[in-house]
Steps between C-alpha positions, in 0.01 A plus 500: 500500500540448130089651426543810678640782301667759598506859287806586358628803543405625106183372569423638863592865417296423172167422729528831640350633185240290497153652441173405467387364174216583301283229575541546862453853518135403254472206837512790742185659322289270699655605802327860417134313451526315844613775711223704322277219587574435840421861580141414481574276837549796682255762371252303539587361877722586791396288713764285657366175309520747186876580606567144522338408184724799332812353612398094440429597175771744439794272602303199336543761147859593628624135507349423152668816373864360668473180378540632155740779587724293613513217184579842333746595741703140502457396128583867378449482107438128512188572627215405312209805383250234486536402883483817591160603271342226694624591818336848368137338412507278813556812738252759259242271590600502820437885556189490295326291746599772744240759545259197470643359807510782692141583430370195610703475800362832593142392467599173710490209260766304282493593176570284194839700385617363810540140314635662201798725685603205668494309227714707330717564813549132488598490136730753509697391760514117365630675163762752673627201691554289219659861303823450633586129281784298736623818633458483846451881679716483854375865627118459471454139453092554546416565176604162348273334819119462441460380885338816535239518204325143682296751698408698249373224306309357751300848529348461145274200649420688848211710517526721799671851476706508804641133461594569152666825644700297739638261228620762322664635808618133583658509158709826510600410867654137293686783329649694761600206679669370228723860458586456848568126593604358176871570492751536184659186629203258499422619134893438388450130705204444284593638168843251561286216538323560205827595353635174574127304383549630188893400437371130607286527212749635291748178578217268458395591136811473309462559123185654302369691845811625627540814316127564631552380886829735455315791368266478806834466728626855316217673558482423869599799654484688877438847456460765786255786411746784624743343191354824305486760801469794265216324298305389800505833672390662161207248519417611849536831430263486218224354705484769767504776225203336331345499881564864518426585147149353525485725826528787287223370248256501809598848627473611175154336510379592801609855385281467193170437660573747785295844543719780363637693786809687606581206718523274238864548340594538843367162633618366173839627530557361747367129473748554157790587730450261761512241239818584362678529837389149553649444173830678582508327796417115342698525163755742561634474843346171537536111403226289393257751571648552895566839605856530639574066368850434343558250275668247658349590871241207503545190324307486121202252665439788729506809314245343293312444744421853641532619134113348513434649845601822381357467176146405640558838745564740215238390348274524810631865542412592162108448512517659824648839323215483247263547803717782590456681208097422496451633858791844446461677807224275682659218714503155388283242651675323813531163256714738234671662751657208621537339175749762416670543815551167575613409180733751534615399797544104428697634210767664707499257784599293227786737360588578842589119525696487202696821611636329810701301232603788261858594490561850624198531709511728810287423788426808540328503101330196617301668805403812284369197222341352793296795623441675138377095321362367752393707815342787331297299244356328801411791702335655205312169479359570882480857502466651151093409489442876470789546228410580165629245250760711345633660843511112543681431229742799501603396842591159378649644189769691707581193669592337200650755398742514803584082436562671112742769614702267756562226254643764221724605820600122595566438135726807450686394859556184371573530119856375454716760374621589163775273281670817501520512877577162556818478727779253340 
């Protein structure tokens, strides 16, 4: 079809040096206020309707944040620093109505910044969707739909809590059935029927209005969101080191406030190392934030989407560590306990998953990842009541450390070999 394009060569190799710009690395500053801010979610409850209210609200913030990530990653330097600050502003006031929320839904009652975040919610998405001009975005077509903000507005006029709770939850699950049932092909059906709308009107306004109808017909364009891989995994990449990074700030923190003791670097130590395996692990031997992902493994719609679920996870993991350097030898409370070890586990059931698909893989690897991620972080969630946090903590450190160590091996088995070496 004449409005898709297609990269030349020049240009492709060109888009692998692609990096973000200045005004979306200044966008992702607002990422570091509303993971700060959601943090007040869970310190305040860990209850399971606290849990759920954590994760509504942090993939509610995650989807604002993607909107706008993603009209940077398909315009590229066409993209417009004034969309973005308001994308900025919108989701700012979004995390400062955070700890407000979260302290009212603790004490049981809906409180007013509940209007305002979904206000903004709704705002922000409505302006990301319409971000993007006539290009139409085939690999995660939801954030040019506003289907799923109807709930959301809706809960500004209802007064009970746990109704407006599940709109919001209504509205996110719009979301995630959009990534899954809307297909590439419906969207290229659609954008060719607008396609074709707008050539009618072209061929009906001869004279004055062509050149404008025609300008409208040349900006019409079908772009898919993996078009700037390197970009886009950059962008992801960025995001989960801002998760960890504001992990760090609340270790450091908690550190700060703590009773000096001989415990304390200790306990510190090794909330700081944990962190950075995860990191290892996420950025390094990972894709979009998935320990053991490839590029290319899943398709672009959903490596996005578990780049929230892990996101939202790290995140969760990291307030948990700044209760393990406030408690140091003590145990953690059952509610703590669990908040680390099963967020430690989802995280590798998850990589686990995306390992099946790696290149290279043994099965073999895959059982030790099994019983290291996944089995031991459970069993310390059941039996490690009497554990001290760090003992806690250095257990799950070393099995990190173990995913850390095999990837490093898979990736030197499977590096291809020197040009020197190369047969003829």
């Amino acid at each position: 079809m004449r409005h898709v394009t297609t990269p030349e060569p020049a240009a492709a190799e060109a888009e692998h040096e692609v990096h973000a710009s200045w005004p979306e690395l200044f966008f992702d500053l607002v990422a570091v206020a509303g993971v700060s801010a959601l943090a007040h979610v869970l310190v305040g409850d860990l209850s399971l309707e606290g849990l759920g209210l954590y994760l509504v609200m942090f993939l509610a913030f995650w989807m604002a944040w993607t909107s706008f990530m993603l009209y940077g990653n398909v315009r590229g330097e066409q993209a417009l620093a004034l969309r973005l600050l308001l994308g900025m502003f919108g989701i700012g006031v979004m995390s400062a109505c955070v700890p407000g929320i979260a302290h009212g839904v603790l004490e049981g009652h809906r409180p007013e910044q509940m209007t305002v975040f979904a206000a903004a919610y709704v705002a922000v998405r409505v302006v990301g969707s319409k971000a993007f001009d006539r290009q139409v975005v085939l690999d995660f077509p939801v954030v040019q739909q506003s289907l799923s903000t109807v709930p959301w507005l809706v809960s500004i006029w209802v007064d009970d809590l746990h109704v407006v709770i599940a709109l919001w939850v209504a509205g996110l699950a719009i979301d995630a059935l959009g990534v899954v049932m809307v297909s590439s092909d419906e969207m290229l059906e659609k954008a060719e029927e607008r396609y074709r709308e707008v050539e009618r009107r072209v061929s009906r306004r001869p004279g004055r209005d062509e050149g404008r109808s025609q300008e409208l017909l040349d900006r019409f364009r079908l772009v898919p969101v993996s078009g700037s891989p390197e970009h886009l995994a950059e962008r992801m990449g960025l995001f989960i080191i801002i998760v960890l990074g504001e992990g760090v700030v609340q270790v450091v923190h908690a550190a700060s406030e703590a009773e000096p003791a001989r415990g304390l670097l200790l306990s510190g130590g090794l909330a700081f190392a944990l962190l950075s395996g995860l990191f290892g692990l996420s950025v390094r031997y990972g894709y979009a934030g998935v320990p053991h992902l490839r590029p290319g493994v899943l398709p672009v719609r959903f490596a996005l989407g578990v780049h929230g679920l892990v996101s939202a996870l790290l995140a969760a993991v990291a307030v948990a560590l700044a209760g393990v350097v406030e408690h140091g030898h003590e145990p953690l409370g059952d509610d703590q306990r669990w908040l680390l070890c099963a967020c430690v586990a989802a995280y590798f059931v998850i990589g686990l998953a995306a390992a099946l698909g790696a290149r290279g893989t043994r099965p073999s690897w895959s059982l030790v990842w099994l019983v290291t991620g996944v089995v031991l972080p459970l069993v310390l969630g059941l039996v490690g009541g009497e554990l001290g946090a760090t003992a806690l903590t250095g257990m799950l450190l070393v099995a990190v450390l173990a995913h850390v160590v095999a990837e490093a091996r898979l990736e030197a088995r499977v590096a291809p070999a020197p040009p020197g070496n190369a047969g003829p």
